[in-house]
C-alpha positions in Angstrom: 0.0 0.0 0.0 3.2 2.1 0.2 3.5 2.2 -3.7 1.9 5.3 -5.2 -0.2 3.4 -7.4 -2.2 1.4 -4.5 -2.7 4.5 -2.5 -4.5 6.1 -5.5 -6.4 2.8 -6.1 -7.6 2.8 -2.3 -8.5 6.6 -2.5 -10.7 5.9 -5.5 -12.1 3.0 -4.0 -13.0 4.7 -0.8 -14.6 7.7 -2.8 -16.7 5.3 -5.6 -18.0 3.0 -2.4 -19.2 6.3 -0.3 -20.3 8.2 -3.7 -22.8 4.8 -3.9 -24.0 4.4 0.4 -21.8 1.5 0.1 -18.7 0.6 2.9 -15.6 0.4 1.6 -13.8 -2.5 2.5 -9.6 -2.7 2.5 -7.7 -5.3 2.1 -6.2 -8.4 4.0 -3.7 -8.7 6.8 -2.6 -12.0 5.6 0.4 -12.3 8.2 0.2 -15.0 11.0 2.0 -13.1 14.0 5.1 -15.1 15.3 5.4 -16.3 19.0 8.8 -15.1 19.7 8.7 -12.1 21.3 10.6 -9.5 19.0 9.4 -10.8 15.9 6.0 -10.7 17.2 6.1 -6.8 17.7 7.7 -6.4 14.2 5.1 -8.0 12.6 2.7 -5.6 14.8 4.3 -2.9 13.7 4.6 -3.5 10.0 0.9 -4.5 9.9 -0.3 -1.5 12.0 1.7 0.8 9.9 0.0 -0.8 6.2 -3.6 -0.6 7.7 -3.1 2.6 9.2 -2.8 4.3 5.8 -6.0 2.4 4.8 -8.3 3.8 7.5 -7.1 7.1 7.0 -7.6 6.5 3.5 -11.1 6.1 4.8 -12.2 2.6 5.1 -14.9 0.9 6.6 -12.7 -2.1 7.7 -10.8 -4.8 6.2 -9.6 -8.7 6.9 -7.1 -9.6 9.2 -6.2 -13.7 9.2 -4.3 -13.9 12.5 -7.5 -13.6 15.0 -4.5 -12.0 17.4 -4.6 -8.4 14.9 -8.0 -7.8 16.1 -8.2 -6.1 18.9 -5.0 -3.6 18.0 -6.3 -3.0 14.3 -9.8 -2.3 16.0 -7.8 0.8 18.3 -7.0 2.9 15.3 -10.5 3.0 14.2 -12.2 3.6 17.6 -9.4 6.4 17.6 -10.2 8.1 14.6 -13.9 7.1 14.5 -15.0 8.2 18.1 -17.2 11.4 17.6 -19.4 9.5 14.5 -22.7 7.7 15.6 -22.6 5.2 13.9 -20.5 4.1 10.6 -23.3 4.6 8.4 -24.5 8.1 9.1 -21.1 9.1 6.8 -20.8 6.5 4.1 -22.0 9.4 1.9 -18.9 11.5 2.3 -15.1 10.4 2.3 -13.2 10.3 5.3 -10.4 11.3 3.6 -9.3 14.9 3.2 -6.5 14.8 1.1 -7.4 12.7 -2.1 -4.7 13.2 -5.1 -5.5 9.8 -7.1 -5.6 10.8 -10.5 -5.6 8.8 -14.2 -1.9 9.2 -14.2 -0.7 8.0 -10.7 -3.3 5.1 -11.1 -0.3 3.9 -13.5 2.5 4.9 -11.5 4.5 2.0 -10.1 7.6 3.9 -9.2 8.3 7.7 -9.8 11.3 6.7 -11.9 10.9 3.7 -13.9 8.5 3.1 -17.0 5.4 0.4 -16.3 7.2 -2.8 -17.4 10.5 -1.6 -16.1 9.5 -2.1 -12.8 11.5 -3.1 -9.6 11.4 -7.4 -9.8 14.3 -9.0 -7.4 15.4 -12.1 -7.4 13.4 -12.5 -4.5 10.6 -11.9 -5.5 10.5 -14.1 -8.5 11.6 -17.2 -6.4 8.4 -16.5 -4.1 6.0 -16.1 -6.7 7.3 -19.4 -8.1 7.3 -20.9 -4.4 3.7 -19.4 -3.9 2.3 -20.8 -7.4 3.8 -23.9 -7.3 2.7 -24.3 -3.8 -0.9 -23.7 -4.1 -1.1 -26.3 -7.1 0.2 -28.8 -4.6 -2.0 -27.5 -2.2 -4.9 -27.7 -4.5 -4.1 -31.1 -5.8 -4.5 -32.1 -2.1 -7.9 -30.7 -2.1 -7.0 -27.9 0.1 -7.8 -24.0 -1.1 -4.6 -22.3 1.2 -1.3 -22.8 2.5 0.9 -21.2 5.1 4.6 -19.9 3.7 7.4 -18.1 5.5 4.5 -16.7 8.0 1.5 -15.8 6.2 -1.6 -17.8 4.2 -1.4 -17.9 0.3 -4.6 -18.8 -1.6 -5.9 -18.8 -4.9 -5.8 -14.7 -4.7 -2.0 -14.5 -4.0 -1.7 -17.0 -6.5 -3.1 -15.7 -8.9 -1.3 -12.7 -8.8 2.1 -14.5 -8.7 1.8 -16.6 -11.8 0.3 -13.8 -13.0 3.5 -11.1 -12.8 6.0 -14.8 -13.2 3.6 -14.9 -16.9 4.2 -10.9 -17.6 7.8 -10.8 -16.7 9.2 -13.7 -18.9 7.1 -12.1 -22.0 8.5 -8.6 -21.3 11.5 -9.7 -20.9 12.0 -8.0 -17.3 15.9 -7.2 -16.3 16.2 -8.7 -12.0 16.7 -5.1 -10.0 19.7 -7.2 -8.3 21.6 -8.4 -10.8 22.1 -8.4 -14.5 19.6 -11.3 -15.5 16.8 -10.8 -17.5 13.4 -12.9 -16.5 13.9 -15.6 -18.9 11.6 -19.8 -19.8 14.8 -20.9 -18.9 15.6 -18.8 -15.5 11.8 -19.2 -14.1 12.2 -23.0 -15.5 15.7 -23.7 -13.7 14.6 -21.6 -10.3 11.4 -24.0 -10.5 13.9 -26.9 -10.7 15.4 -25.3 -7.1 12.6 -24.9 -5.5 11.5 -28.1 -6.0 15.0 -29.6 -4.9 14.8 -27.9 -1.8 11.5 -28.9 -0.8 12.2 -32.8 -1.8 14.6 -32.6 0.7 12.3 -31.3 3.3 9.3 -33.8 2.1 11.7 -36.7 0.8 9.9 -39.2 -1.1 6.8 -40.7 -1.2 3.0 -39.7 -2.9 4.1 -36.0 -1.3 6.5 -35.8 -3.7 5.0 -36.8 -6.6 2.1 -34.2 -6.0 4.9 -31.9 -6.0 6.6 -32.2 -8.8 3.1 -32.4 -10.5 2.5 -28.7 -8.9 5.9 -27.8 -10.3 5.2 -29.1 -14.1 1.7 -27.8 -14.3 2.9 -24.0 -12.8 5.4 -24.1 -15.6 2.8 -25.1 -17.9 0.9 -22.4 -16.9 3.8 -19.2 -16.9 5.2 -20.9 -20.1 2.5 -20.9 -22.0 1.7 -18.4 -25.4 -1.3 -17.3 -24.1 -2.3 -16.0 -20.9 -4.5 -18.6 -18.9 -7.7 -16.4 -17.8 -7.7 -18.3 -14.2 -5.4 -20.4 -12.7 -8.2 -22.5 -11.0 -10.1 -22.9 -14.3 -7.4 -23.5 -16.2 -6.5 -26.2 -13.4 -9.8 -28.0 -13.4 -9.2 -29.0 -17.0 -8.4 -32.6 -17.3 -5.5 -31.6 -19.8 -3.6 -30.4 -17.6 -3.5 -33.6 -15.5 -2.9 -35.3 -18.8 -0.1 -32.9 -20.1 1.5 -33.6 -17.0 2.8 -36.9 -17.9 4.5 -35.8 -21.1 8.1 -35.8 -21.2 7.9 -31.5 -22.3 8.0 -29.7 -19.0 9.0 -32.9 -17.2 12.1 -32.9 -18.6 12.6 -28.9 -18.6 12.7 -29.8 -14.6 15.3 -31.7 -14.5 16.1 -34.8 -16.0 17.8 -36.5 -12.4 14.2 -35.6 -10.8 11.7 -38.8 -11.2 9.0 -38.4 -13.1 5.6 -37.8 -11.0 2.7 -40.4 -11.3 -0.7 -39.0 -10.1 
């Protein structure tokens, strides 16, 4: 929400829902707060500090996951929210006094870089892969969510990773962090790593043949010509469970890694 483009989007959210008698609702705290002690107020603080900017952007409320955010996320609005009635004697009006979305910052990932030149880390292409390739796994085990490096991922998160894993290879995106450019054959050999990793973590066994099913049908899915509309549609088509015996993305994987049976 610190980009410039997400703060606009919120503001013109906020004003169409109240324009319209309708709440407007932010988004998700997704984060599952740690037990240890310091890390516990980080996470506080991180999350407090994101949905902060979303109630004085003038929401009506939003989602937290971790049933431990409730009570401090409910503080800010009693705070800023005291003198009103009740929240729907002012869902006509905007909270917000300072609204400066416009067409142009809608568009504005960073103020220095064109749209597709955007900052993409290494990082952050090994999670999206780690985030797609673990919600096909998930959802080949009939399950809708997973839990990875502290927070739930779902078909929304998703979505939006094999998504930007989809964009980057076909506009040829240069890594902020080093000199690579987003390539079939990087997102195809970090899918290989991931999937090494995790083996070693699972080991063998139906668990790993689910997984290296995920991993073949998320490179399917980035790989492809043509964007998939949805990733659960596209998943519910019995090709795909099909396509993921041939020897094509199989063998892009990694020819040492055992071929998965489902």
């Amino acid at each position: 929400m610190e980009k410039r483009f997400l703060r606009s989007y919120m503001e013109l959210l906020v004003q169409t829902c109240h324009r319209r008698g309708a709440l407007a609702t932010g988004g998700m705290a997704a984060l599952l707060l740690p037990e240890d002690r310091d890390a516990h107020r980080t996470a506080m603080a991180a999350v407090s500090r994101l949905k902060l900017m979303e109630i004085q952007a003038g929401v009506d409320g939003f989602m937290v996951y971790d049933l431990g955010l409730i009570e401090p996320m409910q503080k800010p609005f009693k705070a800023l929210y005291k003198h009103r009635s009740s929240e729907m004697t002012c869902v006509f009006s905007p909270y917000s006094t300072s609204c400066s979305y416009s067409s142009s910052t809608l568009k504005v990932i960073t103020s220095s870089t064109s749209f597709w030149k955007m900052e993409v880390t290494l990082y952050g292409l090994k999670y999206n892969i780690a985030v797609g390739v673990l919600f096909i796994n998930a959802w080949l085990s009939g399950k809708g969510h997973f839990f990875y490096r502290g927070q739930v991922e779902d078909s929304a998160t998703a979505e939006i990773s094999r998504s930007q894993v989809w964009q980057w290879i076909r506009h040829q995106t240069q890594l902020e962090d080093d000199s690579r450019v987003v390539s079939r054959r990087l997102v195809t050999d970090l899918s290989k790593e991931l999937v090494m990793e995790l083996l070693m973590d699972l080991g063998t066994g139906r668990h790993s043949d689910r997984l290296l099913t995920a991993a073949d049908m998320f490179l399917e899915v980035v790989l492809k010509r043509d964007f998939p509309e949805f990733i659960t549609t596209y998943l519910n088509q019995d090709h795909t469970f099909l396509s993921s015996q041939n020897t094509g993305q199989v063998e892009a994987i990694g020819g040492e890694i055992p071929r998965p049976k489902l």
